[in-house]
KOLPABA-246371 format. One record per residue (C-alpha): y, z negated, x; residue in one letter. Coordinates in steps of 0.001 Angstrom, whole numbers, padded with zeros to 6 digits, always signed. Each point is the difference from the previous one (the first is absolute). Layout:
<atoms>
YZXA/...
</atoms>
This chain:
<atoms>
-071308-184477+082323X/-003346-000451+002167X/+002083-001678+002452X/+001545-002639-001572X/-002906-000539-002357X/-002368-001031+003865X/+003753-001918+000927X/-000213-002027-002937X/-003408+000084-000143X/-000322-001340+003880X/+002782-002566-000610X/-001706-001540-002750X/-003163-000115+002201X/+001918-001879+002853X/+001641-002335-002137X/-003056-001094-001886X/-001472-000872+003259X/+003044-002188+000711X/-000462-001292-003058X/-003214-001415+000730X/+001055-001027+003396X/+002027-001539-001605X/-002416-002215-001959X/-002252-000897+003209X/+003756-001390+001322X/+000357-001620-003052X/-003646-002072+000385X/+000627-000567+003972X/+002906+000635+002458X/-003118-000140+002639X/-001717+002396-002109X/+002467+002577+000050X/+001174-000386+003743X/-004172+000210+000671X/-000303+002909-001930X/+002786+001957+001614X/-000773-000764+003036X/-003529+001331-000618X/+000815+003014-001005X/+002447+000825+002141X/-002029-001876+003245X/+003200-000566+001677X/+000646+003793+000891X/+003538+001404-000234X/-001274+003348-001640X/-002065-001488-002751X/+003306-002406-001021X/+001402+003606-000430X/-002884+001791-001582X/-000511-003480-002622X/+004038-000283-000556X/-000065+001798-003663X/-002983-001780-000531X/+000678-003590+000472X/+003419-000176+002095X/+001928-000443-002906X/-001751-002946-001407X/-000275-001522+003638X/+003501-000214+000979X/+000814-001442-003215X/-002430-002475-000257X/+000903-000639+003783X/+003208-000785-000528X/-000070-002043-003480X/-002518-002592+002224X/+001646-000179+002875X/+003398-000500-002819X/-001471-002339-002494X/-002341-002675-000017X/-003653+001543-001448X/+000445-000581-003537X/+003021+001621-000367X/-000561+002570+001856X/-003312+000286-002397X/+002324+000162-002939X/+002424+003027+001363X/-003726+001551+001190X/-001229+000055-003767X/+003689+001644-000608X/-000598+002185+002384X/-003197+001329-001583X/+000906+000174-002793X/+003031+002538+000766X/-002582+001733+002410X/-002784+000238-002785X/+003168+001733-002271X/+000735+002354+002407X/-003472+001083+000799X/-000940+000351-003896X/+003394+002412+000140X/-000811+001643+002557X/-003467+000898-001421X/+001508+000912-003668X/+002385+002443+001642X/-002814+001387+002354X/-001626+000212-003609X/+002832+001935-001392X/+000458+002422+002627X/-003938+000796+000112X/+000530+000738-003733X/+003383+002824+000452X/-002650+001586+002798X/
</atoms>
């Protein structure tokens, strides 16, 4: 039970942090691209250590611009949140649950 309350628990965590990547890629393409890039400083290891983090949210939001013109890809952004936002709340209600059976 311990482990899959920290799996949950963990993937909520990473997918609330997409989610507000998300929202900063929502504001500004240029924000998002400059924020990755800072944390990651252009170093193969850190794309890998940051990929639960933000890698999610970047390759999606990478590929709706370079798909769509800005505002819809803006539109299928706020969709995307949304779903992410969902998923993260379940995530933390089952880590909830399975804290609870311990």
């Amino acid at each position: 039970m311990q482990i899959l309350a920290v799996s949950f628990g963990s993937l909520g965590a990473f997918i609330l942090f997409n989610f507000f990547f998300a929202l900063i890629y929502i504001l500004s393409r240029s924000a998002g691209n400059g924020l990755y890039r800072w944390v990651t400083h252009d170093l193969d290891f850190l794309e890998i250590i940051f990929a639960p983090l933000f890698g999610l949210t970047q390759w999606a939001a990478s590929s709706l611009y370079e798909r769509f013109n800005w505002f819809i890809a803006r539109v299928f952004l706020i969709f995307y949140a949304i779903t992410i936002l969902i998923l993260s709340i379940l995530c933390f209600s089952l880590f909830g649950y399975f804290t609870d059976r311990m």
